[in-house]
SETOR-17779 format. One record per residue (C-alpha): residue number from 0; x, y, z. Coordinates in nm, 4 decimals. Layout:
BEGIN
 roti     east    north       up
  NUM        X        Y        Z
...
END
This chain:
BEGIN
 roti     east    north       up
    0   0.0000   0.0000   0.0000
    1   0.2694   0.2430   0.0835
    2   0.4365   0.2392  -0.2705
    3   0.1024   0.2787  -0.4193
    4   0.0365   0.5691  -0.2241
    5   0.3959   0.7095  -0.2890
    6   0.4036   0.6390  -0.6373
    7   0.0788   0.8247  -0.6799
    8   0.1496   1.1472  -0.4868
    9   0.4985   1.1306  -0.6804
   10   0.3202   1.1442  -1.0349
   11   0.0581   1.4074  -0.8717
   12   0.3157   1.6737  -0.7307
   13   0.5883   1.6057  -1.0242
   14   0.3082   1.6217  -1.2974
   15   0.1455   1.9350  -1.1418
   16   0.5427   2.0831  -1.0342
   17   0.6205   2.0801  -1.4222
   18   0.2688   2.1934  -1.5401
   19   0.2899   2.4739  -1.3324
   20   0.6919   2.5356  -1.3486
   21   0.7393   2.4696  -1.7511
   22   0.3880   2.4819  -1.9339
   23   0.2355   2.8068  -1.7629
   24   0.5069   2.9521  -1.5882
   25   0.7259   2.9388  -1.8775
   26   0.6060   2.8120  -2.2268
   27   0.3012   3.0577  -2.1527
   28   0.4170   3.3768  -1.9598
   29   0.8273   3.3664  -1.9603
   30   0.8310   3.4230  -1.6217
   31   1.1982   3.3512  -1.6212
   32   1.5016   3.2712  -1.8660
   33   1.6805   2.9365  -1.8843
   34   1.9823   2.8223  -2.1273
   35   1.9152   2.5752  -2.3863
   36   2.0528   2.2936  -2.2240
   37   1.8432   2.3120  -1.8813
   38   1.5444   2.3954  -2.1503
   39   1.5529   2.1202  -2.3311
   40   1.6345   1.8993  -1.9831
   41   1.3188   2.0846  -1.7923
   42   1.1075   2.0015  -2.1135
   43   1.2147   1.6384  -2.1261
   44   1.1054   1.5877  -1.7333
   45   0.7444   1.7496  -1.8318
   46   0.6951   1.4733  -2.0573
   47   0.8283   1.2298  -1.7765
   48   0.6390   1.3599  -1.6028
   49   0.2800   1.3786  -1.7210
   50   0.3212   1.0476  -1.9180
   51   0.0086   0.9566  -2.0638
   52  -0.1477   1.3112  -2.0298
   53   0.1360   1.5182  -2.1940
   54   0.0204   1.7871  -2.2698
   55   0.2307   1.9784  -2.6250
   56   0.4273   2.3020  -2.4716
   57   0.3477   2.5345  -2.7345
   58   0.0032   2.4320  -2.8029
   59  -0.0928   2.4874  -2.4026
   60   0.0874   2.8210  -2.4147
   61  -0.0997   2.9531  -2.7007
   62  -0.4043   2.8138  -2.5090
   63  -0.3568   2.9685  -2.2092
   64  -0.2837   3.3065  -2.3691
   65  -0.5827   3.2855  -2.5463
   66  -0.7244   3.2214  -2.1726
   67  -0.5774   3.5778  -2.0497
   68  -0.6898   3.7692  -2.2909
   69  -1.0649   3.6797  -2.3349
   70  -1.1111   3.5684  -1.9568
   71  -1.4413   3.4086  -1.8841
   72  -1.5639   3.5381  -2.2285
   73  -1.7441   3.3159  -2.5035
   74  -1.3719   3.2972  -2.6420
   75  -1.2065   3.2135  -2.3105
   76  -1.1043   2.8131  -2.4033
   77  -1.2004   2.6804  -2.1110
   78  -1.4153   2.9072  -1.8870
   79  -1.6369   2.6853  -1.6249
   80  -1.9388   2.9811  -1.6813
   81  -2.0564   2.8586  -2.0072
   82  -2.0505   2.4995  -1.9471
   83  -2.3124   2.3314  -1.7435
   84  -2.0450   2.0811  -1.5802
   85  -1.6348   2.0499  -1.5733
   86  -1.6627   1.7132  -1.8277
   87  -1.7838   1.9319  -2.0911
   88  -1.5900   2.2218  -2.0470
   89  -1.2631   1.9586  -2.0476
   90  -1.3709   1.8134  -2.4183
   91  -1.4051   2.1726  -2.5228
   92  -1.0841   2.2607  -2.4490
   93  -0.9346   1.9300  -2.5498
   94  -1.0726   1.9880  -2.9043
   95  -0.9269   2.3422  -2.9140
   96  -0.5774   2.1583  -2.7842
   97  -0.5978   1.9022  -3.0607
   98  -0.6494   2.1508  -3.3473
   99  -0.3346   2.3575  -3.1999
  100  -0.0828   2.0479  -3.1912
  101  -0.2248   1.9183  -3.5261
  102  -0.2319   2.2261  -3.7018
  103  -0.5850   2.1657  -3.7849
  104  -0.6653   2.4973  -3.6739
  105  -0.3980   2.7831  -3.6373
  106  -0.4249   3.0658  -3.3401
  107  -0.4876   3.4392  -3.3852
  108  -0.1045   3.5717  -3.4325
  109  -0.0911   3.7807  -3.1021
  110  -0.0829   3.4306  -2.9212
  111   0.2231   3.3349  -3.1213
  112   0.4152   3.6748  -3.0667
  113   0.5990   3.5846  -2.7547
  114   0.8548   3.3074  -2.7536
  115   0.7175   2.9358  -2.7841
  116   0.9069   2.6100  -2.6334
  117   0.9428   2.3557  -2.9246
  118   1.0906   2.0568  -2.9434
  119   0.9379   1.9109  -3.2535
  120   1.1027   1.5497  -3.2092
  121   1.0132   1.5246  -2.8660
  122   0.6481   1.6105  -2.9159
  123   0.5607   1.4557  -3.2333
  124   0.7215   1.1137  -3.0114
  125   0.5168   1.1787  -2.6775
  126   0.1950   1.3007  -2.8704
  127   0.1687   0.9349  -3.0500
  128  -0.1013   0.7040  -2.8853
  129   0.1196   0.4058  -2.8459
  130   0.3976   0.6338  -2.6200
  131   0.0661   0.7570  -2.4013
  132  -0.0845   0.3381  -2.4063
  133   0.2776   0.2090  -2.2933
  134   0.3222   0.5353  -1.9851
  135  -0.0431   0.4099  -1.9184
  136   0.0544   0.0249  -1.9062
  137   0.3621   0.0907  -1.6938
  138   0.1084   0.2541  -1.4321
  139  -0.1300  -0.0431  -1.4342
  140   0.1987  -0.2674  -1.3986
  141   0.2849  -0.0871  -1.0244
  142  -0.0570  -0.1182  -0.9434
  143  -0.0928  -0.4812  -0.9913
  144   0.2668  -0.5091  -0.8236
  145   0.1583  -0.3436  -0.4988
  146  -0.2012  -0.2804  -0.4633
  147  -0.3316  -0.4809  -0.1762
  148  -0.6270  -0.4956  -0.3610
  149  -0.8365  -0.3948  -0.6176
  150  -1.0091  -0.0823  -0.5162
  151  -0.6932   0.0871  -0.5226
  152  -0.7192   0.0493  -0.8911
  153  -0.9795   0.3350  -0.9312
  154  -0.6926   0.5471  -0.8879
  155  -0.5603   0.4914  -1.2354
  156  -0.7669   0.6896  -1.4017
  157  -0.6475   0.9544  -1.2574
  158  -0.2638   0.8683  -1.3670
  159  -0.3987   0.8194  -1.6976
  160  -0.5541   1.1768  -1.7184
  161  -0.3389   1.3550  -1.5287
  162  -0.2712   1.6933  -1.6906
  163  -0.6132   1.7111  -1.8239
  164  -0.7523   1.6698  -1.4536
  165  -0.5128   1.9233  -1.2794
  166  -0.5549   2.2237  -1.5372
  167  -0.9653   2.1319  -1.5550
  168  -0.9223   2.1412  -1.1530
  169  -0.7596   2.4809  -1.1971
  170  -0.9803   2.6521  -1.4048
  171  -1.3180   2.5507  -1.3059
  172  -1.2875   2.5741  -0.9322
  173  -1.0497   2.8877  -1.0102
  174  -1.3201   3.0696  -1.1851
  175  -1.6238   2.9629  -0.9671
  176  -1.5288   2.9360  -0.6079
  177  -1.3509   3.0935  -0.3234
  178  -1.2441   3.4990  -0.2452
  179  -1.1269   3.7543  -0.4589
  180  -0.8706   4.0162  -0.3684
  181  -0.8932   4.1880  -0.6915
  182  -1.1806   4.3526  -0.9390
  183  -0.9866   4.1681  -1.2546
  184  -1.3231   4.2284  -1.4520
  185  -1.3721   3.8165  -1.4895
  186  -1.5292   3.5491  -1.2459
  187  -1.1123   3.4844  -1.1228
  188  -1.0853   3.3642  -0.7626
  189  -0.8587   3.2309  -0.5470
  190  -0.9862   2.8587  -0.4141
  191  -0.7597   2.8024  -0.1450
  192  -0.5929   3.0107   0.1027
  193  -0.2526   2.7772   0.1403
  194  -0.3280   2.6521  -0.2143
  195  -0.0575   2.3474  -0.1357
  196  -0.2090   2.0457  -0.2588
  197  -0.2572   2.2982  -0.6490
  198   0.1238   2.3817  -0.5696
  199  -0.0324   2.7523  -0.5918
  200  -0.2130   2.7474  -0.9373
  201  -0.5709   2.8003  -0.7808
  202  -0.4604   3.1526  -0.6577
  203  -0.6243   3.2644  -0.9864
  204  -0.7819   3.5687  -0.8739
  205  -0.3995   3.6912  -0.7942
  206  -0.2458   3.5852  -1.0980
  207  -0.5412   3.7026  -1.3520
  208  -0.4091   4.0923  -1.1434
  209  -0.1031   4.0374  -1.2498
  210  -0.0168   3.7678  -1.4885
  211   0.3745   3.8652  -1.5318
  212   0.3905   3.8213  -1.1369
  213   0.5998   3.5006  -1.0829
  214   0.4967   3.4787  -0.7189
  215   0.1278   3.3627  -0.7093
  216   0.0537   3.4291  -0.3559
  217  -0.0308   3.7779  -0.2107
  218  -0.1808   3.7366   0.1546
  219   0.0173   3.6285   0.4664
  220  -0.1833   3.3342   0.4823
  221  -0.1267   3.2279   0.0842
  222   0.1519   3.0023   0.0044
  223   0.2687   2.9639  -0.3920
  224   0.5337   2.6232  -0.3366
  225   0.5800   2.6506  -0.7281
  226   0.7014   3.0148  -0.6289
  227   0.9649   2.8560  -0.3917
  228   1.1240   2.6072  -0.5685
  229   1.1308   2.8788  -0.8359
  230   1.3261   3.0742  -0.6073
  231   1.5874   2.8212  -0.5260
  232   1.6457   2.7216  -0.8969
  233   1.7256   3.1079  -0.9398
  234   1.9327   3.0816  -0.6348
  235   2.1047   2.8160  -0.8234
  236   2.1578   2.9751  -1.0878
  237   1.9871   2.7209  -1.3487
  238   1.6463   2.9368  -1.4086
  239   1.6612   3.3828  -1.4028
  240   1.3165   3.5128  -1.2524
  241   1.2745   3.8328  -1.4545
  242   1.1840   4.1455  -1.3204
  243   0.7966   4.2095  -1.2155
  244   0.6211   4.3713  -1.5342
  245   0.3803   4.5271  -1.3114
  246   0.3618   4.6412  -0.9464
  247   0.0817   4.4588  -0.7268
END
């Protein structure tokens, strides 16, 4: 039971450290600068890291710009106020996703203006259905390994859809419940005060004020971990936190 409980908070906090670190933090908003090499070494462990549910770099970024700019709008991708529950708003967005990574459809070019992550290799490799069947496969292997039995099994579907889950977590409980401490103009809200077990992404009310802001906490009682760890790989010298675009 204990490695099945490890294993599964290890693939939660990893999945939803490089989701929030590298896909938004990054590939969306270029909250900091990195050198090539830890780049393309931080973009490898996002793919590690979400397994089955990778989610493309550049397609989330252009997403989640898209996201910004027509906030809880009948453009917003994936706002929870137009959408009667979360599964439908999640196949929305998924559909929007898919025509981004297949080129299928192409995004409006002030989403592309900023830099984009791409490893074309890399995603075209982790994108493919039998990479995503074979992460999901190795899951189902540790579970019949060390479940003591088979209830623990309706946890998998949860490794399977991991990214998916987290960001659908994110945006409709961001954008429907909790406190505000800003007039952004949109339904943004912050759904947790210490906002630990969302590694600070559900502070959305904050970062919606000031989306350039690294640092997703504002109150005493808010805690941003992402932000942390952020600050000791700048410490370290392997990431550079730019300067705040905006004063908050």
């Amino acid at each position: 039971m204990l490695v099945i409980i490890v294993f599964f908070l290890c693939h939660w906090f990893f999945s939803l450290f490089f989701h929030s670190f590298f896909l938004h933090r990054y590939a969306s908003h270029q909250m900091y600068t990195v050198s090539r090499g830890w780049e393309r070494t931080i973009y490898l462990c996002t793919w590690i890291a979400q397994g089955s549910s990778y989610l493309v770099p550049r397609a989330y970024a252009v997403m989640h710009r898209m996201h910004h700019t027509y906030s809880d709008t009948e453009k917003d991708p994936h706002s929870p106020h137009f959408f009667k529950d979360v599964i439908h708003m999640t196949l929305h967005t998924a559909r929007i996703f898919r025509g981004f990574v297949t080129g299928k459809d192409l995004p409006e070019a002030q989403f592309t203006k900023e830099y984009l992550p791409a490893w074309n290799r890399l995603d075209n490799f982790g994108n493919k259905a039998v990479i995503r069947v074979l992460f999901g496969a190795a899951y189902v292997t540790i579970y019949i390994l060390f479940a003591p039995n088979a209830w623990w099994f309706l946890l998998l579907p949860i490794h399977f859809l991991m990214g998916p889950i987290q960001g659908a977590l994110v945006n409709w409980c961001g954008h429907k419940y909790g406190y505000r401490n800003y007039d952004n103009g949109d339904h943004s809200k912050n759904s947790s005060p210490f906002g630990i077990v969302m590694m600070g992404e559900l502070f959305q009310n904050n970062h919606h004020h000031a989306k350039n802001n690294a640092n997703f906490a504002r109150k005493w009682f808010e805690f941003d971990l992402t932000y942390s760890i952020m600050r000791v790989l700048h410490a370290v010298k392997i990431i550079k936190l730019k300067p705040l675009a905006v004063s908050v």
